[in-house]
C-alpha positions as CSV (number, residue, x, y, z in Angstrom):
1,X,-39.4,34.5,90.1
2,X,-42.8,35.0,88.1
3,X,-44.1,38.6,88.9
4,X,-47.1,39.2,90.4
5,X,-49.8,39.8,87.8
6,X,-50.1,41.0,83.9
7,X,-50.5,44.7,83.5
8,X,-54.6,45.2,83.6
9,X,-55.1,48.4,81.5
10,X,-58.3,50.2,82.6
11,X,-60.9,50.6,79.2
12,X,-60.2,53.5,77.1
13,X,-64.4,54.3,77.6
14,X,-63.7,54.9,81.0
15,X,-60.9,57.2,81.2
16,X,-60.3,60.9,79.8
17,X,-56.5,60.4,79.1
18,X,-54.5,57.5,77.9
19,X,-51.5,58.7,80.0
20,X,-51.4,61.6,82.3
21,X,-47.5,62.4,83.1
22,X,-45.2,64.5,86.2
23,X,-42.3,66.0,85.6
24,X,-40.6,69.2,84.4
25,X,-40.0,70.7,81.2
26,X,-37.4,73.2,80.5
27,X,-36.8,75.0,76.9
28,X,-34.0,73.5,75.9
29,X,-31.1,76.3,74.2
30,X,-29.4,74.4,70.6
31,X,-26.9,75.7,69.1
32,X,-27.3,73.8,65.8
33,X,-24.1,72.6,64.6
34,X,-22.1,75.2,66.8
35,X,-20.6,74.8,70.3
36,X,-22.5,76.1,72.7
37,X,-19.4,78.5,73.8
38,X,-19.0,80.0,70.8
39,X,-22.4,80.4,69.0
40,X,-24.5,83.3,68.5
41,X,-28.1,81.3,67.7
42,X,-30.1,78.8,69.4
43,X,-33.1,77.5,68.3
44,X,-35.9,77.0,71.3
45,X,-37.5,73.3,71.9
46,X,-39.4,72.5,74.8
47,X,-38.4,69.2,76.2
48,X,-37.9,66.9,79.9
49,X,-37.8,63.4,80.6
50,X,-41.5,62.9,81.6
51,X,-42.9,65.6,79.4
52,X,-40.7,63.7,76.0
53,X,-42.4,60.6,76.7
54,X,-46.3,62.3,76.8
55,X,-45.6,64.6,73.6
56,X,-44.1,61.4,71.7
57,X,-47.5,59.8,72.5
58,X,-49.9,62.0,71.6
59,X,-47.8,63.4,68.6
60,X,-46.7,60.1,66.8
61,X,-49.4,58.0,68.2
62,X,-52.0,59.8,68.9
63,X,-53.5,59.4,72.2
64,X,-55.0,61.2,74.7
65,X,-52.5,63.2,77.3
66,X,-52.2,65.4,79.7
67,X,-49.3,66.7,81.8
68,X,-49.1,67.8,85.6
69,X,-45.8,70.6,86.3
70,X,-45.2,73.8,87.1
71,X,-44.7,76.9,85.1
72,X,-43.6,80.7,85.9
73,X,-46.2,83.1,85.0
74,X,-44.2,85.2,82.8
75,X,-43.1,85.7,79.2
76,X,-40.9,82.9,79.2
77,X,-43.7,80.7,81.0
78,X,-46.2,82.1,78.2
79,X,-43.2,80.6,75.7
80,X,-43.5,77.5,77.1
81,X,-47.3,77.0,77.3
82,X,-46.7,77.5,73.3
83,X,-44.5,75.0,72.9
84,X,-46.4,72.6,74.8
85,X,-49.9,73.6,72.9
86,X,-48.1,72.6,69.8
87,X,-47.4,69.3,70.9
88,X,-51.0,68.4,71.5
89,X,-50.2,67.8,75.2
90,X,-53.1,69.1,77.6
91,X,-52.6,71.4,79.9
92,X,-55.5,72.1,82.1
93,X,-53.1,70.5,85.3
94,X,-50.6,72.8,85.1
95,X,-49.9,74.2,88.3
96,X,-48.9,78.1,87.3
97,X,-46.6,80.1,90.0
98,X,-46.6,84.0,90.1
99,X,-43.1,85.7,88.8
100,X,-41.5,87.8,91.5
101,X,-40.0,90.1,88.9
102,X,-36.6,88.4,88.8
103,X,-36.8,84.4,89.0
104,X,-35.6,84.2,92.4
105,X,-38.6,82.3,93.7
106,X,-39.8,80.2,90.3
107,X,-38.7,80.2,86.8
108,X,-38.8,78.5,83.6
109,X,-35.6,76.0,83.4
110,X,-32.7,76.2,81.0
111,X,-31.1,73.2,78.9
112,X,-28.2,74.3,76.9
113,X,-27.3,71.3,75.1
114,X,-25.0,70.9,71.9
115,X,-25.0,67.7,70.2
116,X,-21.7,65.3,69.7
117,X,-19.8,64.2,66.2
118,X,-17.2,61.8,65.9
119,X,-15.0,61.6,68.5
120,X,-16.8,64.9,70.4
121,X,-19.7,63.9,72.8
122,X,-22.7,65.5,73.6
123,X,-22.9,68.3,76.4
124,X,-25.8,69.3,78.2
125,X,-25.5,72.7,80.6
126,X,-28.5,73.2,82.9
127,X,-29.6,76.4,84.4
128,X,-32.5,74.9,86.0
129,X,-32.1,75.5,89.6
130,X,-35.7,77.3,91.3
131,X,-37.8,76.2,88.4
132,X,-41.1,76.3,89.3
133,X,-41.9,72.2,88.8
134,X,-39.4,71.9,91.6
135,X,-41.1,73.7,94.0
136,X,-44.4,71.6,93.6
137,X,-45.0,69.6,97.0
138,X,-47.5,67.1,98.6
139,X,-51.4,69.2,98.4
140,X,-50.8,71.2,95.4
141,X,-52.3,68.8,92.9
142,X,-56.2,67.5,93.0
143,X,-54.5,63.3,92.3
144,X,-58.6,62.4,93.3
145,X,-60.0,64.5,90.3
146,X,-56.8,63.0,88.0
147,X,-57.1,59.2,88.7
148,X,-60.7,59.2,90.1
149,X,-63.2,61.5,88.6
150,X,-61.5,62.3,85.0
151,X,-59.4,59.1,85.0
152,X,-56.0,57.9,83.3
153,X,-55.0,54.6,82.0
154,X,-51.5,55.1,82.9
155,X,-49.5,57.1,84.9
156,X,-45.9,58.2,83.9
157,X,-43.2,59.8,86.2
158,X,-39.3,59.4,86.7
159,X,-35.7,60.3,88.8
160,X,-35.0,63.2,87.3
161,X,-38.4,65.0,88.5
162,X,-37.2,63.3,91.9
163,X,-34.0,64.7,91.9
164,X,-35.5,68.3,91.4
165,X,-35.9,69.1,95.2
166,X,-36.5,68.0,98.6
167,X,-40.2,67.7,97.9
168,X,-40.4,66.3,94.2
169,X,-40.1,62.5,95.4
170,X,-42.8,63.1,98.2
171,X,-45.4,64.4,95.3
172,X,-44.4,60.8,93.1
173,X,-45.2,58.6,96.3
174,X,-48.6,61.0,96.7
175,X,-49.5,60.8,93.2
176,X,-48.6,57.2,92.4
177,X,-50.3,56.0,95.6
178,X,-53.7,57.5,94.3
179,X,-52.9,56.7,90.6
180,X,-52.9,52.8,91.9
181,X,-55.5,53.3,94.5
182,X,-58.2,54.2,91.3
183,X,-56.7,51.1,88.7
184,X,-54.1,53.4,87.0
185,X,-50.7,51.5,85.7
186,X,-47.9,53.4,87.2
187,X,-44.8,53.4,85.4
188,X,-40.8,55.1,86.7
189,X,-38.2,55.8,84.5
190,X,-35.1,56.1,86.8
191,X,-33.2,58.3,84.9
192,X,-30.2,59.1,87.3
193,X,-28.7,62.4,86.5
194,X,-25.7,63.0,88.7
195,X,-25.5,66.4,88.5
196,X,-29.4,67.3,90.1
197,X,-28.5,64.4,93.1
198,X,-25.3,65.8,94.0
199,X,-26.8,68.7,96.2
200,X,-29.0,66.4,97.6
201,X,-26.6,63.6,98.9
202,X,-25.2,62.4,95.6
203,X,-25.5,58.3,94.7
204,X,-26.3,57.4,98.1
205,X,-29.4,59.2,98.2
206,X,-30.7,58.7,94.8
207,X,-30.8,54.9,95.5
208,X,-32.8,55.8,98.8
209,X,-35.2,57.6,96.8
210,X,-35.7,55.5,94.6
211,X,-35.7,52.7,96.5
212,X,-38.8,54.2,98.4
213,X,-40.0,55.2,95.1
214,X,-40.3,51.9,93.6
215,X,-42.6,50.5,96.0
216,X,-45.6,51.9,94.4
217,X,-44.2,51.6,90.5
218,X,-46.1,48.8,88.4
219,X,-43.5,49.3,85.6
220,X,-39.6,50.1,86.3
221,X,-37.6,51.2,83.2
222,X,-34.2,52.3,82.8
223,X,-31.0,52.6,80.3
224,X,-27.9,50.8,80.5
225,X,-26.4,51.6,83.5
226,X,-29.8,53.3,85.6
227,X,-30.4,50.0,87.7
228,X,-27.3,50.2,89.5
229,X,-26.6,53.8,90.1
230,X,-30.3,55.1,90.7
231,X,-31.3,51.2,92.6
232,X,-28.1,49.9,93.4
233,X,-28.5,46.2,91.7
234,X,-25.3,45.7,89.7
235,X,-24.9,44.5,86.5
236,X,-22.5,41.9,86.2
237,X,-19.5,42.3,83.5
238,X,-20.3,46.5,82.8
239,X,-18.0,48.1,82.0
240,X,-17.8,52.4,82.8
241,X,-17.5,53.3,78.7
242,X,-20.4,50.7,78.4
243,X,-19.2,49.0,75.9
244,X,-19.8,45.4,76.9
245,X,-23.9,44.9,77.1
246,X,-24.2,41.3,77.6
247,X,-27.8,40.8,77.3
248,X,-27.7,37.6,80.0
249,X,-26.0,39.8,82.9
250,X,-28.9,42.4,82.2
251,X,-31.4,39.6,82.5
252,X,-30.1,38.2,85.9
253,X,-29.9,41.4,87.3
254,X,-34.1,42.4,86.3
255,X,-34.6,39.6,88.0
256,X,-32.9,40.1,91.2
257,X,-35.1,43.3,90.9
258,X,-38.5,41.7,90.6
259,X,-37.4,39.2,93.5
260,X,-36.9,42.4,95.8
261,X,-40.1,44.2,94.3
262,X,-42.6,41.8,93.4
263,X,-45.0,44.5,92.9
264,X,-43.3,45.2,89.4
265,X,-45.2,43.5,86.4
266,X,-43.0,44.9,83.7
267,X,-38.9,45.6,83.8
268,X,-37.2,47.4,80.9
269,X,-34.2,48.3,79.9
270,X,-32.6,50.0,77.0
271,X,-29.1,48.4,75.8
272,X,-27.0,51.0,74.2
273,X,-23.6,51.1,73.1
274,X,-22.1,54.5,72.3
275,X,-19.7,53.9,69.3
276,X,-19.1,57.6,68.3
277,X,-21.4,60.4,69.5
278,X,-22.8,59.5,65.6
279,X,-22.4,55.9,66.1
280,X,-24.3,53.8,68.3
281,X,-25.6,49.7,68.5
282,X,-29.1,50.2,69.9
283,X,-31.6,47.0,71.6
284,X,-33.7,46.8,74.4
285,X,-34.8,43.8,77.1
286,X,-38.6,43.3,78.2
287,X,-39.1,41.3,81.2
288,X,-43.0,40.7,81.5
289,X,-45.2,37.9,83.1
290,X,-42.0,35.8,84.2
291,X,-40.3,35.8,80.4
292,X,-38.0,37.9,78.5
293,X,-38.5,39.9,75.4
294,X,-35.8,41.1,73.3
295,X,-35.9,43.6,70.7
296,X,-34.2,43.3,67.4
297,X,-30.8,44.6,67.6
298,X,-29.3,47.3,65.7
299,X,-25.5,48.0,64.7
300,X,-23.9,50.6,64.0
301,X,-26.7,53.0,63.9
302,X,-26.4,56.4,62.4
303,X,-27.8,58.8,64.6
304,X,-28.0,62.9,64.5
305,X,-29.2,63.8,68.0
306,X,-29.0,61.1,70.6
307,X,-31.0,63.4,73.5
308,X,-34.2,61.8,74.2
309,X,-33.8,58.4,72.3
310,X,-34.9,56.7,76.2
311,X,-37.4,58.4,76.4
312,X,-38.9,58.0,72.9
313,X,-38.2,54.2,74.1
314,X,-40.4,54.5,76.9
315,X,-43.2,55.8,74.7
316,X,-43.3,53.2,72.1
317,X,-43.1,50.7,75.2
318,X,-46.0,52.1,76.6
319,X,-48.5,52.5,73.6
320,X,-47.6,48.9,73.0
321,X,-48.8,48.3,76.3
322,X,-52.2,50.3,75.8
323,X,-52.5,48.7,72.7
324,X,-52.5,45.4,74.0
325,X,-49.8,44.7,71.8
326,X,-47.6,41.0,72.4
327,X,-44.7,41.6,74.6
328,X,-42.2,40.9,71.9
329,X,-43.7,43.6,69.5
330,X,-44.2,45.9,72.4
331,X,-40.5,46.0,73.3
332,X,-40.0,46.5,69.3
333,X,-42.4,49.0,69.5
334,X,-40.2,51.2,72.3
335,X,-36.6,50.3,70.3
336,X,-38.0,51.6,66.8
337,X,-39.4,54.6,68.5
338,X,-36.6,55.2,70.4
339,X,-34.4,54.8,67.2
340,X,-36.0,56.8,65.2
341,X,-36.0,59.8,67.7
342,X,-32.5,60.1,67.5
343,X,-33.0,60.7,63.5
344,X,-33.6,64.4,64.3
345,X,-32.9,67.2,66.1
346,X,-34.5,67.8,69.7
347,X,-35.6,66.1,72.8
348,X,-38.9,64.6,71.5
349,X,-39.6,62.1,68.7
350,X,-40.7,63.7,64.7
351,X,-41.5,59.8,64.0
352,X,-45.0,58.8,62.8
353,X,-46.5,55.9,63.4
354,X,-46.4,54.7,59.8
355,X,-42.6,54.9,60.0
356,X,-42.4,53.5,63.4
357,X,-45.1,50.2,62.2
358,X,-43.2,50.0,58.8
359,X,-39.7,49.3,60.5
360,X,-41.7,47.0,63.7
361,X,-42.5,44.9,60.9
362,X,-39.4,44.9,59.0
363,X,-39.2,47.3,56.7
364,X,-36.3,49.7,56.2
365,X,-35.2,53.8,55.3
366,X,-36.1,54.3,51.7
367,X,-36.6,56.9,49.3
368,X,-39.9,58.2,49.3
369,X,-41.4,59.5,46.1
């Protein structure tokens, strides 16, 4: 099945933002090359799913963004706002929540995450549970002001903002509605996290979510094994270690997806296979205006922190898309972003977009002098 229409990006002239984003974002706790368990330092990041893919495209390819969360009004709030300023990320939507002395009614969230080596994988510990993104509900944003009278090109949200609470995947459907309503792309990465659906009815719920969810998404993306858990189309021939990514069985299940939800106009997909936690192959699949676009892939990739690397996909996908790059270097565009993320420490993307271009159009690591 064709999909419905190409993506129609609204002019740059007309908008204030390039992409405006929803979602959370923690200050995520590394301990370096320690073990979380044992260390005594951690160096602070600021970093979430939504938030990794707005930073990475203001800060390596410098558009235009704004993001839409919530934040404690307290020292640890004030840390965050820092964190954010630095990465060039607007702010002037931030819903801020007063601190009741303790955390008990909103707070900052936690991310304690340690990365893998060799045979050792990577561990992430939340402590996220109250934050004050997770208490934002249908009313609290002006969506008319966003997508109307400033204006955004595209909109960018995801699973693991709707996983936060019982009100999180109401304010997607409000935002997204008006976001389409005034010519803004919408775009979803599914990002299932088992651990934030369990309390809210586990796998079963997440794909009824979704599901609802995905009715008002222009473009759907997701990692290796997203599609089934968080939507429930399998993927023929996966196995659980994800080793075996046959690009074909990923292609006939997008389109069994686009043939239940015509009103997607873009499907991606990242295709990762985890080696070692230092090891990985890397590709990606496009599926855009009834064709498929496949991204170079790469074996045996040496990687030093593979936290964020989908999101840093998503990124380069999308400024490809705004753009108006050719679907085949588009999906390049997300894979060598997404690659290059995983270079360096932290949940968003050091790239530039000299090094990101260089390697799109073949060029390789080298010594610079």
């Amino acid at each position: 099945m064709v999909l419905s229409d190409e993506i129609n990006i609204k002019p740059k002239s007309k908008c204030k933002w390039d992409l405006v984003s929803l979602g959370e974002i923690m200050l995520r706790l590394d301990p370096g090359d320690m073990r979380i368990k044992t260390t005594r330092n951690f160096k602070v990041w600021e970093g979430g799913g939504e938030y990794n893919v707005t930073r990475g495209l203001t800060k390596c390819f410098g558009l235009k963004t704004a993001v839409v969360t919530g934040i404690v009004k307290n020292e640890i709030g004030y840390l965050l706002k820092d964190l954010i300023s630095q990465g060039g990320v607007d702010m002037s939507y931030v819903k801020w929540f007063p601190y009741d002395g303790i955390g008990r009614c909103a707070r900052v969230g936690l991310n304690f995450t340690e990365r893998g080596f060799g045979i050792r994988g990577a561990l992430g510990v939340y402590d996220r549970a109250n934050s004050a993104a997770s208490k934002l509900k249908v009313g609290d944003i002006d969506w008319d002001k966003i997508f109307r009278e400033d204006g955004a090109r595209w909109f960018h949200t995801g699973g693991i903002f709707a996983a936060l609470s019982d009100t999180s995947a109401n304010v997607i459907i409000e935002a997204s509605k008006i976001a389409r309503k005034n010519g803004t792309i919408v775009s979803y990465d599914l990002n299932y996290r088992p651990s934030l659906w369990e309390a809210l009815g586990g796998n079963k719920k997440a794909i009824e979510v979704n599901r609802e969810i995905a009715n008002y998404v222009d473009v759907a993306i997701g990692n290796e094994e997203d599609f089934t858990v968080a939507l429930g189309f399998e993927v023929k021939g996966l196995d659980k270690k994800l080793t075996k990514l046959d690009p074909e069985n990923f292609k006939r299940m997008i389109k069994h997806c686009v043939s239940k939800y015509p009103n997607f106009k873009a499907v991606a997909t990242t295709l990762r296979s985890v080696k070692t936690a230092n090891i990985n192959d890397w590709g990606a699949i496009l599926y855009y205006k009834g064709n498929f676009f496949q991204a170079t892939k790469r074996e045996n990739l040496e990687i030093y922190d593979r936290i964020g690397g989908g999101d840093s996909f998503v990124s380069g996908l999308i400024y490809g898309f705004l753009t108006d790059k050719s679907p085949d270097v588009i999906v390049e565009y997300g894979a060598v972003h997404g690659a290059l993320a995983m270079t360096t420490p932290g949940d968003t993307s050091m790239a530039s977009l000299s090094e990101v271009e260089k390697i799109v159009t073949g060029g390789g690591a080298r010594v610079k002098r």
